[in-house]
C-alpha positions in Angstrom: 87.8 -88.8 -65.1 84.6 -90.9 -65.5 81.1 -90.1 -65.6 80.5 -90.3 -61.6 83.4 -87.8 -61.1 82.3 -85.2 -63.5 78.9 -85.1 -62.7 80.4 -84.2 -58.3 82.2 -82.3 -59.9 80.3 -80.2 -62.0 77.7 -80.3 -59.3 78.9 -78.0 -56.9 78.2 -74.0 -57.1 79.0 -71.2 -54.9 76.6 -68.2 -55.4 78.2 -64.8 -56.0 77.7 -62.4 -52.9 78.4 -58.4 -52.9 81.8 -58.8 -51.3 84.2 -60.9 -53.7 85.8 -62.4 -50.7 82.7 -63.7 -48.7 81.9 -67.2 -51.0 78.9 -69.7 -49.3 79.7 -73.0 -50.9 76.5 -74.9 -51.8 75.7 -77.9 -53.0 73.7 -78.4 -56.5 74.5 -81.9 -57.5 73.3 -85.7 -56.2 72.9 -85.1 -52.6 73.7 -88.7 -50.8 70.9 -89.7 -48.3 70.5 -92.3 -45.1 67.3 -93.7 -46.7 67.6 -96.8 -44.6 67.5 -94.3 -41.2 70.8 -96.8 -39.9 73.2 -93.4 -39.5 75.0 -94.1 -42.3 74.9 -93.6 -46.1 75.8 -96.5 -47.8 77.1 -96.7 -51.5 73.9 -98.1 -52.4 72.3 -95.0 -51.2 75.1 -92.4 -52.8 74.2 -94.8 -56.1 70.8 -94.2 -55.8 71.5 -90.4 -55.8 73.5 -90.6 -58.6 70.7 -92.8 -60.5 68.2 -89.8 -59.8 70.4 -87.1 -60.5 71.6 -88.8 -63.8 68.1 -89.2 -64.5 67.1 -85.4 -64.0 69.9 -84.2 -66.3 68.5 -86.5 -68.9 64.7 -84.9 -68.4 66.1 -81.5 -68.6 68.9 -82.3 -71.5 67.5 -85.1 -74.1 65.6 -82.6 -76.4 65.1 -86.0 -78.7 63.6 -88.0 -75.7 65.7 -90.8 -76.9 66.6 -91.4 -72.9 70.2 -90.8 -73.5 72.5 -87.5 -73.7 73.7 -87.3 -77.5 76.9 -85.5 -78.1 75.2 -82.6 -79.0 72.6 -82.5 -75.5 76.1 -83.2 -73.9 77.9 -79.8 -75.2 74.8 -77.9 -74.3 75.2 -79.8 -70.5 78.5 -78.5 -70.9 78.0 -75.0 -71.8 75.5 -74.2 -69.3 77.7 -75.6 -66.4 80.4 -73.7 -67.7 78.2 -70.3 -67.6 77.4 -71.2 -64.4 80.7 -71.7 -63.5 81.4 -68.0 -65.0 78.6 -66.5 -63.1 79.4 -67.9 -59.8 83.1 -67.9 -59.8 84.2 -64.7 -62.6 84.9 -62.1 -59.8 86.1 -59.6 -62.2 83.8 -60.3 -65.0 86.3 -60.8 -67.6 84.6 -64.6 -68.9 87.8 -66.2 -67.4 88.9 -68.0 -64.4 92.1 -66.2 -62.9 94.2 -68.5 -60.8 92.7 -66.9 -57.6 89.3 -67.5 -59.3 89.8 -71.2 -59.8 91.1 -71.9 -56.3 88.5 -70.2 -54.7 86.8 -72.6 -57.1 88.2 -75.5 -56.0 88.5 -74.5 -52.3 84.3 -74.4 -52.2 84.2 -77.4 -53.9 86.5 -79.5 -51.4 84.1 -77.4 -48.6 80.8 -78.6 -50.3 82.3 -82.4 -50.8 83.3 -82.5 -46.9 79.6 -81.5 -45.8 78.0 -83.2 -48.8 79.8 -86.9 -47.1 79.9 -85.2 -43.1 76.9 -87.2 -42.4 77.0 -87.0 -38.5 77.5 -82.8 -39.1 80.9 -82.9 -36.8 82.5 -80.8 -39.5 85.3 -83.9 -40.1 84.8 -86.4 -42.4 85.2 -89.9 -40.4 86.8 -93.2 -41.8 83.7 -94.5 -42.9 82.5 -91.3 -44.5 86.0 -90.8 -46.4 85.4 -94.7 -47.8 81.9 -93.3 -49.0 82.9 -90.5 -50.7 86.2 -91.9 -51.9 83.5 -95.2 -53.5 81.2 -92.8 -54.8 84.4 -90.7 -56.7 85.5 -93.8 -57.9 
C-alpha cells in the first residue's frame, strides 16, 4: 500500500449515531475538486488535493517543524486515526473491530470513495471518474 492509498484510506469516517445500524458515511480526507470549472476533476486536481492534505497533516503532526513526519509524528498519526477508527466504528465498545464492525467499516468507506469521485452526483461512478479514482489510488 503506498502513501496515496493510506492517506484515502485512513481518510474516511463514519460518525456514530444512537442506532448501531443507521451509519452516515462522510468524508474526512483530500476531497478532489473541478478547480478548472471543465466538469471534470483531473489527476492534476486530485494531486493537488492530496498536496494540501499532505500538507495539513504535516502542520498538525511535525511537533519538530522539520517539514517532514518522523517515525515518531507518524505513530502518533497512527494512533489517533486508529482511535478514531474505534470511536466511530466500536459498536459495542469493547476497543476492537468485530467482523461485522469492520465491514460496516469497509462498506462506508467504498460509499464515501463512490461520492468522493461521483462528480456529476448521478450516484454511479462513470468511466472517466473510475480512471480518476483508480489514478489517484494508484
Amino acid at each position: 500500500m503506498n502513501s496515496k492509498q493510506l492517506l484515502i484510506i485512513s481518510s474516511f469516517f463514519i460518525p456514530t449515531t444512537l442506532s448501531l445500524s443507521l451509519f452516515a458515511a462522510t468524508f474526512t480526507g483530500p476531497t478532489p475538486v473541478d478547480t478548472d470549472g471543465d466538469g471534470i476533476i483531473s489527476s492534476e486536481e486530485v494531486q493537488s488535493a492530496f498536496t494540501e492534505y499532505y500538507a495539513s497533516l504535516v502542520t498538525t503532526y511535525d511537533v519538530d517543524g522539520d517539514g517532514r513526519l518522523s517515525d515518531t509524528e507518524k505513530a502518533t498519526l497512527r494512533a489517533d486515526r486508529q482511535a478514531e477508527t474505534l470511536a466511530v466504528y466500536d459498536a459495542d465498545g469493547n476497543g476492537e473491530l468485530s467482523a461485522d464492525e469492520q465491514q460496516a467499516m469497509r462498506e462506508a468507506r467504498q460509499q464515501a470513495l463512490r461520492v468522493a469521485f461521483d462528480t456529476d452526483s448521478d450516484g454511479e461512478l462513470s468511466n472517466d471518474e473510475t480512471t480518476i479514482k483508480d489514478e489517484a489510488l494508484q
